[in-house]
MINU-365194 format. One record per residue: residue number from 1; residue in one letter; chain; y, z negated, x of N, C-alpha, C in turn. Coordinates in nm, 2 decimals. Atoms other than C-alpha are relative to their C-alpha. Example, Ala and Ser with C-alpha at 12.3 -4.5 7.8 and 13.67 -1.06 7.14 Angstrom:
BEGIN
@num->1	residuo->a	cadena->A	n_v->-0.12	n_w->0.00	n_u->0.09	ca_v->-0.45	ca_w->-0.78	ca_u->1.23	c_v->0.12	c_w->0.00	c_u->0.09
@num->2	residuo->s	cadena->A	n_v->-0.11	n_w->0.00	n_u->-0.09	ca_v->-0.11	ca_w->-0.71	ca_u->1.37	c_v->0.11	c_w->-0.08	c_u->-0.08
This chain:
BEGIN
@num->1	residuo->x	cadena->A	n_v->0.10	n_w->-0.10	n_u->-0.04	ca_v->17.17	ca_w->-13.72	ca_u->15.14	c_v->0.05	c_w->0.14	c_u->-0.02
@num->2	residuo->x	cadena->A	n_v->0.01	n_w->-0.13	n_u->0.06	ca_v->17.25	ca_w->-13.36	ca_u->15.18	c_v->-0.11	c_w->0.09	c_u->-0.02
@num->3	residuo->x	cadena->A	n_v->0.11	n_w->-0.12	n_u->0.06	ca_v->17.08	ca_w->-13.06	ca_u->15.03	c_v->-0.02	c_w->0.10	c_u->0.09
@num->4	residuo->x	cadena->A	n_v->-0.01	n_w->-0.12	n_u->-0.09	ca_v->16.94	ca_w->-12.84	ca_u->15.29	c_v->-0.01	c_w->0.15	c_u->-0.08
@num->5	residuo->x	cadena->A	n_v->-0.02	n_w->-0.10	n_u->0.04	ca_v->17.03	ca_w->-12.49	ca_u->15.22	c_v->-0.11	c_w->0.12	c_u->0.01
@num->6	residuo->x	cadena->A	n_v->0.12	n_w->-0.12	n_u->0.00	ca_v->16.75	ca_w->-12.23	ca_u->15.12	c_v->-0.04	c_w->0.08	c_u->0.08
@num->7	residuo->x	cadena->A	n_v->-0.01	n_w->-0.13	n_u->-0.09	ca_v->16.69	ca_w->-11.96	ca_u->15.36	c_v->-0.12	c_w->0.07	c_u->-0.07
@num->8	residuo->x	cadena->A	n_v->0.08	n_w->-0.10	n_u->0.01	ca_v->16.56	ca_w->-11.64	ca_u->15.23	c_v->-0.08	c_w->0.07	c_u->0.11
@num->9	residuo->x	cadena->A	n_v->0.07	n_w->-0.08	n_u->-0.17	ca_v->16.29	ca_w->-11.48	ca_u->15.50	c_v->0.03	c_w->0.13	c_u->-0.01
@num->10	residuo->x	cadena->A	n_v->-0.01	n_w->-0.17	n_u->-0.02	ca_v->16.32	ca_w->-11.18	ca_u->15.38	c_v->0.15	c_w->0.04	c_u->-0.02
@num->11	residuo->x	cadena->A	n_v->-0.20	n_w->-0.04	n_u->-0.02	ca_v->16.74	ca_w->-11.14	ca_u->15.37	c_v->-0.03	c_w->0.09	c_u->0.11
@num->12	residuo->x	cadena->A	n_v->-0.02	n_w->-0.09	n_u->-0.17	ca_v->16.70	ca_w->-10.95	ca_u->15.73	c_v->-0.05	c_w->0.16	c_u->-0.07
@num->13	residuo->x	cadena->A	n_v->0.09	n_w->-0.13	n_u->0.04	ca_v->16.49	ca_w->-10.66	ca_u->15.51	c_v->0.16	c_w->0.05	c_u->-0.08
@num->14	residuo->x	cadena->A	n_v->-0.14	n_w->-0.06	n_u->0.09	ca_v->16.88	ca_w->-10.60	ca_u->15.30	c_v->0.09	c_w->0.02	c_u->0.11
@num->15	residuo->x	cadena->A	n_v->-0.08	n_w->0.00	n_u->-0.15	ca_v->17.10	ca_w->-10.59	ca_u->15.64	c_v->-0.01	c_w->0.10	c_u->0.05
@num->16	residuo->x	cadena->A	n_v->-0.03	n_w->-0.10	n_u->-0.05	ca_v->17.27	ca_w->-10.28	ca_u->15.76	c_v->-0.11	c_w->0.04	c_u->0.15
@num->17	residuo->x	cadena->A	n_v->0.02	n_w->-0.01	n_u->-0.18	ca_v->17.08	ca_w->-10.16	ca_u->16.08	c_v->0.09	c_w->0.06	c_u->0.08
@num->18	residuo->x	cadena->A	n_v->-0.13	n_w->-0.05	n_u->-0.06	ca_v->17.39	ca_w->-9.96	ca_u->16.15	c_v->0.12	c_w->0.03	c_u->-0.06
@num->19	residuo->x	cadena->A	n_v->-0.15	n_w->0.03	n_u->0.05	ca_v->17.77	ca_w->-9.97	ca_u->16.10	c_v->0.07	c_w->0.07	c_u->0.06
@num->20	residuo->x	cadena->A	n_v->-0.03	n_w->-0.11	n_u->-0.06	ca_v->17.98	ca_w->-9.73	ca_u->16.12	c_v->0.21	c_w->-0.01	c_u->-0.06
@num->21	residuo->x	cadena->A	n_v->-0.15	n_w->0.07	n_u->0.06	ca_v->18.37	ca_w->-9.82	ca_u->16.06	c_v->0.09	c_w->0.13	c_u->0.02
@num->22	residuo->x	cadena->A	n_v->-0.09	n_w->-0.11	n_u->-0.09	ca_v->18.64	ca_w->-9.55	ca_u->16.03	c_v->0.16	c_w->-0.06	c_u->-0.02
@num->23	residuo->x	cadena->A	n_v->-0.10	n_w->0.07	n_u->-0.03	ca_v->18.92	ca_w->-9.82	ca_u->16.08	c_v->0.07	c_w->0.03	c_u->0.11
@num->24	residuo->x	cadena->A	n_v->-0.07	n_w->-0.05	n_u->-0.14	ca_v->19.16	ca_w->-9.71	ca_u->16.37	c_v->-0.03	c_w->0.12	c_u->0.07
@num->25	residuo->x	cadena->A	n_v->0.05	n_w->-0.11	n_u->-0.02	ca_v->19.07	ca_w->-9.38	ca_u->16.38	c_v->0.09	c_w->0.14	c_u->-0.01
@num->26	residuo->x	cadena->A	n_v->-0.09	n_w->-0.10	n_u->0.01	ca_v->19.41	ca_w->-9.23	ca_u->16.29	c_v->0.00	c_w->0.08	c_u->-0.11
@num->27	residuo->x	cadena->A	n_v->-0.03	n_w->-0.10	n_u->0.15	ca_v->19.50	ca_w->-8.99	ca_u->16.01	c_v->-0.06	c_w->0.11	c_u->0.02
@num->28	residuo->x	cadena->A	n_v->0.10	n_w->-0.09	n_u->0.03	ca_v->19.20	ca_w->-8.81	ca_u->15.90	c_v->0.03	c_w->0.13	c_u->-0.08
@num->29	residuo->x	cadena->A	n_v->0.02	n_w->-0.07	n_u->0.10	ca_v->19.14	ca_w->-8.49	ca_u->15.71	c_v->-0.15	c_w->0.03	c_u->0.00
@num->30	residuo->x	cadena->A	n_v->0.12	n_w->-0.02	n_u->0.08	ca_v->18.86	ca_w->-8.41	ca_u->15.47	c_v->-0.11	c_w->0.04	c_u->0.16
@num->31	residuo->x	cadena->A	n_v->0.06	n_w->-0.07	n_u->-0.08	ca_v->18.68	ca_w->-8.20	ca_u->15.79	c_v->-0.04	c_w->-0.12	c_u->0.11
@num->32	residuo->x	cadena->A	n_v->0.06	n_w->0.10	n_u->-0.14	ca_v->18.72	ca_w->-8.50	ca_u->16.04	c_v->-0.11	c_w->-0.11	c_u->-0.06
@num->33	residuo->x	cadena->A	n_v->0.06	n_w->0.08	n_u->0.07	ca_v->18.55	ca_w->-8.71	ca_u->15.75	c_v->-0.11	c_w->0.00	c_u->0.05
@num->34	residuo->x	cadena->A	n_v->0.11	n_w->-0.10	n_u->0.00	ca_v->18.28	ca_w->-8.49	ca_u->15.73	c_v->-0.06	c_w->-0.04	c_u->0.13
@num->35	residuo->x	cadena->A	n_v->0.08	n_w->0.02	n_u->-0.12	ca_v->18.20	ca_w->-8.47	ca_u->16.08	c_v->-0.05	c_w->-0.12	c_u->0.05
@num->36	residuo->x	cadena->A	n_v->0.06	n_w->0.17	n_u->-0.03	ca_v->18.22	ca_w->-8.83	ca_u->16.15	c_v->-0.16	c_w->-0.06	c_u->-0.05
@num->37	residuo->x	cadena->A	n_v->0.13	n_w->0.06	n_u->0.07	ca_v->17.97	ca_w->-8.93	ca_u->15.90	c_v->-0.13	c_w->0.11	c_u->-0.05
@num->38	residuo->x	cadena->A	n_v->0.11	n_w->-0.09	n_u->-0.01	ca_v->17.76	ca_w->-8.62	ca_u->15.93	c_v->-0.09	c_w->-0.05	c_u->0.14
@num->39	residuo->x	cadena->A	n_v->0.03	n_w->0.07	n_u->-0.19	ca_v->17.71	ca_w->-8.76	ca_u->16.33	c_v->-0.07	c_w->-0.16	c_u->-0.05
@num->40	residuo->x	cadena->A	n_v->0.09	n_w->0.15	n_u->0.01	ca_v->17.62	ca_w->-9.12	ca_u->16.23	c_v->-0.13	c_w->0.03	c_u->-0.09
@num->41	residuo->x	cadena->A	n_v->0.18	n_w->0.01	n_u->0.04	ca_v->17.35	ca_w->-9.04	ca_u->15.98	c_v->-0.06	c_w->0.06	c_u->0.06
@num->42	residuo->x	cadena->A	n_v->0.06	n_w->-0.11	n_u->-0.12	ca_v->17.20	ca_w->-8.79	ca_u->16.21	c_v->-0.06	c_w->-0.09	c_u->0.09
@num->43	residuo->x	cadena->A	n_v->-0.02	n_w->0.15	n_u->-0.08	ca_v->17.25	ca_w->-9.06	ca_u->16.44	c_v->-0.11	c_w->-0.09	c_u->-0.04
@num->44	residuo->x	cadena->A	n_v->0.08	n_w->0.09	n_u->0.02	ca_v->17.10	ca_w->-9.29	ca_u->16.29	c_v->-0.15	c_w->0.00	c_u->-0.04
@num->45	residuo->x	cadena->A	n_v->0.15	n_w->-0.05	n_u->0.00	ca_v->16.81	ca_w->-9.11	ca_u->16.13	c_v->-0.10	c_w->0.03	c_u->0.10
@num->46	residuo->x	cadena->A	n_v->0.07	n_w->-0.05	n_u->-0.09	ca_v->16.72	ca_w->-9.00	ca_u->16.45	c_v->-0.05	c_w->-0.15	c_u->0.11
@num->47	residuo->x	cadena->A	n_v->0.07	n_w->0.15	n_u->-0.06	ca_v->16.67	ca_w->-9.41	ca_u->16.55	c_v->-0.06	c_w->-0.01	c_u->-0.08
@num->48	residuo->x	cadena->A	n_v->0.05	n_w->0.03	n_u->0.11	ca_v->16.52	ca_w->-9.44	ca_u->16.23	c_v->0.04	c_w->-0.10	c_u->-0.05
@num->49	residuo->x	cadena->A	n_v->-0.06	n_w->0.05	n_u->0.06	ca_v->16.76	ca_w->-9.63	ca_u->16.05	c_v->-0.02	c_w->0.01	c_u->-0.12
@num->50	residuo->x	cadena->A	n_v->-0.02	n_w->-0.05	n_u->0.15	ca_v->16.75	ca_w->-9.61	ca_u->15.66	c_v->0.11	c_w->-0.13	c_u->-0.03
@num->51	residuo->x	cadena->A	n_v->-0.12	n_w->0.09	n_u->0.08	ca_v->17.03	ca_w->-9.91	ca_u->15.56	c_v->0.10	c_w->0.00	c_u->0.13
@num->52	residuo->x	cadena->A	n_v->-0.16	n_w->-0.04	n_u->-0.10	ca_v->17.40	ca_w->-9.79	ca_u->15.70	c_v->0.07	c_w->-0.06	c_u->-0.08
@num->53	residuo->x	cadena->A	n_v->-0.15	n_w->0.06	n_u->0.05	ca_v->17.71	ca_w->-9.97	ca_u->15.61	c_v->0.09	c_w->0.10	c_u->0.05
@num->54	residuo->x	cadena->A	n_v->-0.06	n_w->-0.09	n_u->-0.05	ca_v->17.95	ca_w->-9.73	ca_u->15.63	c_v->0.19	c_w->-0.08	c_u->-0.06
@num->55	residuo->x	cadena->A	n_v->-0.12	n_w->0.06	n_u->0.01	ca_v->18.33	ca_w->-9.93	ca_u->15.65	c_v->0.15	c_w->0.14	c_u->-0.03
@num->56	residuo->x	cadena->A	n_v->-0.11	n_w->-0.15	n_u->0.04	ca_v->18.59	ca_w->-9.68	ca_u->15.44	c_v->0.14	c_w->-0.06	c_u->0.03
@num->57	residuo->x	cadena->A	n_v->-0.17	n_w->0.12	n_u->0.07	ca_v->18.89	ca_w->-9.97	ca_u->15.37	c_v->0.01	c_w->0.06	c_u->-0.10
@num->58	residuo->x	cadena->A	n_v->-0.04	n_w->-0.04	n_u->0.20	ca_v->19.03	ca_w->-9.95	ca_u->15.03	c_v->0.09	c_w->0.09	c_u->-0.03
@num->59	residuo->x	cadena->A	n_v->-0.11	n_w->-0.04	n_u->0.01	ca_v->19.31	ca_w->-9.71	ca_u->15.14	c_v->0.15	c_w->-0.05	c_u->-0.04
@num->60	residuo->x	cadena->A	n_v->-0.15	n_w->0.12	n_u->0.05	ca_v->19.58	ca_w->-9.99	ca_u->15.07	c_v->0.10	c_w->0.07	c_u->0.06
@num->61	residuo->x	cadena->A	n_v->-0.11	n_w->-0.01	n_u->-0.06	ca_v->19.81	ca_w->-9.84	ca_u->15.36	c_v->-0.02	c_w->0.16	c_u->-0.02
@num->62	residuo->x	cadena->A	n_v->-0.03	n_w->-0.15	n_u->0.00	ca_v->19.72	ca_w->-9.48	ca_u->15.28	c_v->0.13	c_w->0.06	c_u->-0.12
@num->63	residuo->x	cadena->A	n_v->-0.12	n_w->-0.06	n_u->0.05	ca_v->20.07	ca_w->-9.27	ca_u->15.15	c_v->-0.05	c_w->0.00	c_u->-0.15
@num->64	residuo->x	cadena->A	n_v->0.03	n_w->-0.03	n_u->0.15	ca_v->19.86	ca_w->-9.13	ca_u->14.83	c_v->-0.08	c_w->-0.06	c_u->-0.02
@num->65	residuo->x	cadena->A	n_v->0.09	n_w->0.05	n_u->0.03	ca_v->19.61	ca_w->-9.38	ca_u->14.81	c_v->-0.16	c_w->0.04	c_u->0.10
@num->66	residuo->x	cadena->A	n_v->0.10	n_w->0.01	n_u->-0.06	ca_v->19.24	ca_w->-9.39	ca_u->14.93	c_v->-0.03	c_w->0.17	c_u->-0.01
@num->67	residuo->x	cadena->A	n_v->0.01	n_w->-0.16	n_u->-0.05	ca_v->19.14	ca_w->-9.05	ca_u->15.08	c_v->-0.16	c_w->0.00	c_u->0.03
@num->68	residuo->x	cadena->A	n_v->0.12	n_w->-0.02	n_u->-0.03	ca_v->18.80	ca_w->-9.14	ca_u->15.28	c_v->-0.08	c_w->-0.10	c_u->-0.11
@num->69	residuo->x	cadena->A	n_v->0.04	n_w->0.05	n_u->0.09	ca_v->18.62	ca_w->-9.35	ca_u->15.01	c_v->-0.04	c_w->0.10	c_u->-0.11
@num->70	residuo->x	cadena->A	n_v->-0.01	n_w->-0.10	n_u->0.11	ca_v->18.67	ca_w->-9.06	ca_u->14.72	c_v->-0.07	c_w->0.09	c_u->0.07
@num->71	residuo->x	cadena->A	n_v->0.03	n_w->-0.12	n_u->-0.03	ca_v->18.55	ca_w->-8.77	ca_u->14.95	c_v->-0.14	c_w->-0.07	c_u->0.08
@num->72	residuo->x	cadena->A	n_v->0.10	n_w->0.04	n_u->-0.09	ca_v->18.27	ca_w->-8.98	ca_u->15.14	c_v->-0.11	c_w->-0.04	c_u->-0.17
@num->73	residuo->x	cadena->A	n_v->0.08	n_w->0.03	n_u->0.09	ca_v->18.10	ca_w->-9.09	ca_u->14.79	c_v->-0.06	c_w->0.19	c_u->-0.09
@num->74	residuo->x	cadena->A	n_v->0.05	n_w->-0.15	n_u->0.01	ca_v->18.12	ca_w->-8.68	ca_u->14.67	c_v->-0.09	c_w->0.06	c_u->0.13
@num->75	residuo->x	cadena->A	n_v->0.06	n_w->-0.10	n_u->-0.08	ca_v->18.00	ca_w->-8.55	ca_u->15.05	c_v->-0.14	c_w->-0.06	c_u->-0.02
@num->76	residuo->x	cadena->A	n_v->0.14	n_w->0.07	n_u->-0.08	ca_v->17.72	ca_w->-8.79	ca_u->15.16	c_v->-0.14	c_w->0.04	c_u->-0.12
@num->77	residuo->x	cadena->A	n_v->0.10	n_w->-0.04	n_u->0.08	ca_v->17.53	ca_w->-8.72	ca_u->14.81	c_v->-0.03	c_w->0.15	c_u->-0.01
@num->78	residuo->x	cadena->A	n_v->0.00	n_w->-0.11	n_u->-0.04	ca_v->17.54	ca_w->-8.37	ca_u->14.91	c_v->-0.15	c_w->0.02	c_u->0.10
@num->79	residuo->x	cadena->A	n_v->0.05	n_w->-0.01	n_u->-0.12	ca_v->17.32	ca_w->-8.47	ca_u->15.23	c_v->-0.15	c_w->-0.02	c_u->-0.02
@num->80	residuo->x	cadena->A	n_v->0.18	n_w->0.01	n_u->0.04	ca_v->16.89	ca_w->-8.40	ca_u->15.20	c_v->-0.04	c_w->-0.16	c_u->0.04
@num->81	residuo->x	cadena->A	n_v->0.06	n_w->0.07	n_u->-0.01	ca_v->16.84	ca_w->-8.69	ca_u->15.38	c_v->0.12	c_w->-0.14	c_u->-0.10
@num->82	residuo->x	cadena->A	n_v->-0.07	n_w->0.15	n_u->0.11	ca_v->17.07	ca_w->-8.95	ca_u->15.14	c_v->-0.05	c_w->-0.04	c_u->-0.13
@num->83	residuo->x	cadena->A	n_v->0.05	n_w->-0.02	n_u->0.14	ca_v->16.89	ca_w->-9.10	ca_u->14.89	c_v->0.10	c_w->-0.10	c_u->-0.05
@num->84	residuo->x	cadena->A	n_v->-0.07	n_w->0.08	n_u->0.09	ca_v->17.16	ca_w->-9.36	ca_u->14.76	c_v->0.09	c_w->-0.05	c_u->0.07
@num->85	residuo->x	cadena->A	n_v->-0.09	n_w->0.00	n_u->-0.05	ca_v->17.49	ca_w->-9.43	ca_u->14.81	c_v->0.11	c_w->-0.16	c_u->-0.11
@num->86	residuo->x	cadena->A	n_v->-0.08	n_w->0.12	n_u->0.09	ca_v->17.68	ca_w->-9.77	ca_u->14.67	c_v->0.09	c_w->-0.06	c_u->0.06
@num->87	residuo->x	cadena->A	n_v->-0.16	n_w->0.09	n_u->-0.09	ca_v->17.98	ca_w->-9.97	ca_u->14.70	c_v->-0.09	c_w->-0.14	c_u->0.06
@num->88	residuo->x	cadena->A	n_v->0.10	n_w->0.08	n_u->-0.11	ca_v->17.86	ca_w->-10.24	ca_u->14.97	c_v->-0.01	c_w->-0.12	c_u->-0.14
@num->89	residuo->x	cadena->A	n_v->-0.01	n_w->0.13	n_u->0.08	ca_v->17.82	ca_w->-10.62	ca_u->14.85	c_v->0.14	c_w->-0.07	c_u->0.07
@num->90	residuo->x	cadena->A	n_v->-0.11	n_w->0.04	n_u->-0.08	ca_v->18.14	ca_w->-10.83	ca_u->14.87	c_v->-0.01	c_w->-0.05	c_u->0.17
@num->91	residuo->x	cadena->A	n_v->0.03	n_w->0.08	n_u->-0.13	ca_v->18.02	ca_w->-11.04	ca_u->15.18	c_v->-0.01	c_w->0.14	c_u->0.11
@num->92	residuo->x	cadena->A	n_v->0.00	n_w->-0.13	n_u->-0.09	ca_v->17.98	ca_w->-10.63	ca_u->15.35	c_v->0.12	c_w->0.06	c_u->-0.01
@num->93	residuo->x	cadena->A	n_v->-0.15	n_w->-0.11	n_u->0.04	ca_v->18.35	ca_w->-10.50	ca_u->15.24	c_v->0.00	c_w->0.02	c_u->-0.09
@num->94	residuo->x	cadena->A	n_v->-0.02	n_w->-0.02	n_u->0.12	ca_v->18.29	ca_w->-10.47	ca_u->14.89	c_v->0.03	c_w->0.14	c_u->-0.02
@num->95	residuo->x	cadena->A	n_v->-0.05	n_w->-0.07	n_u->0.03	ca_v->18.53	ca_w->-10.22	ca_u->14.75	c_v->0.08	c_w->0.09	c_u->0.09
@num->96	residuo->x	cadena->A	n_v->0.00	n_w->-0.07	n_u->-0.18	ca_v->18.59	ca_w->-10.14	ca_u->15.17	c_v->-0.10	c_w->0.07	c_u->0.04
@num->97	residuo->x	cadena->A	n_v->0.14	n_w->-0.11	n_u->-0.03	ca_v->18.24	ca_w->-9.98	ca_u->15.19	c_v->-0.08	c_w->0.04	c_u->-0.04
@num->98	residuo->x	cadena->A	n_v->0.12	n_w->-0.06	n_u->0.02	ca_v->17.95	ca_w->-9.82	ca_u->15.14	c_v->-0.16	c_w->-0.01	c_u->0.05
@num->99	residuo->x	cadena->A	n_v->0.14	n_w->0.02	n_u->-0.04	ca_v->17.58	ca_w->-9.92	ca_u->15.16	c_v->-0.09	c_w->0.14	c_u->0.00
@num->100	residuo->x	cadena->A	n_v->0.03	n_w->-0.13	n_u->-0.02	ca_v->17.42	ca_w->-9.59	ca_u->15.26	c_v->-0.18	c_w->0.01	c_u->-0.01
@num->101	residuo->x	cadena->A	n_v->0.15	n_w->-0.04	n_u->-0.05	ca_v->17.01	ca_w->-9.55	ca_u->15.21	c_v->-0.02	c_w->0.13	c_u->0.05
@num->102	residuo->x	cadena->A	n_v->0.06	n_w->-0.16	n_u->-0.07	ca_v->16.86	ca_w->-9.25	ca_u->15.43	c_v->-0.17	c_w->0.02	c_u->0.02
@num->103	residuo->x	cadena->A	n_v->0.15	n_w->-0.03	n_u->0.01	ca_v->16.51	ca_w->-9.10	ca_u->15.46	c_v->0.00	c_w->-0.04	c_u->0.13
């Protein structure tokens, strides 16, 4: 006899409504950061979004190490409408992203 597996109803209330990846995007500086993920929350607030996954990678193949990760955890809490900013959950990229709340 197997065990059917639980289903939470409410799981779908934790789930990004938008995803915003800056994977294949080329070699950034601090300014193109900025803009990118100034445009998605904007973005998104203006659907009325409040849970963003925002995909950094861990900077594994960057020269000096992780670049957007470090500067995206200092900007975004800068931003009126951000109220909380965390490393995702593994099953979302873990130590690859960022779970973004917004007003």
């Amino acid at each position: 006899m197997s065990k059917k597996k639980k289903l939470n109803k409410y799981a779908h209330l934790q789930e990004p409504q938008a995803i915003f990846d800056y994977h294949d995007r080329g070699e950034l500086r601090e300014e193109d950061i900025q803009s990118l993920a100034k445009d998605f929350i904007e973005e998104s607030s203006k659907n009325g979004f409040q849970r963003l996954l925002i995909i950094t990678g861990k900077g594994l193949h960057s020269v000096e190490g992780p670049v957007i990760r470090p500067f995206l955890l200092w900007y975004l809490h800068k931003l009126p409408q951000v109220l909380s900013v965390q490393t995702a959950r593994r099953d979302r990229g873990g130590d690859g992203a960022l779970e973004v709340r917004i007003r």
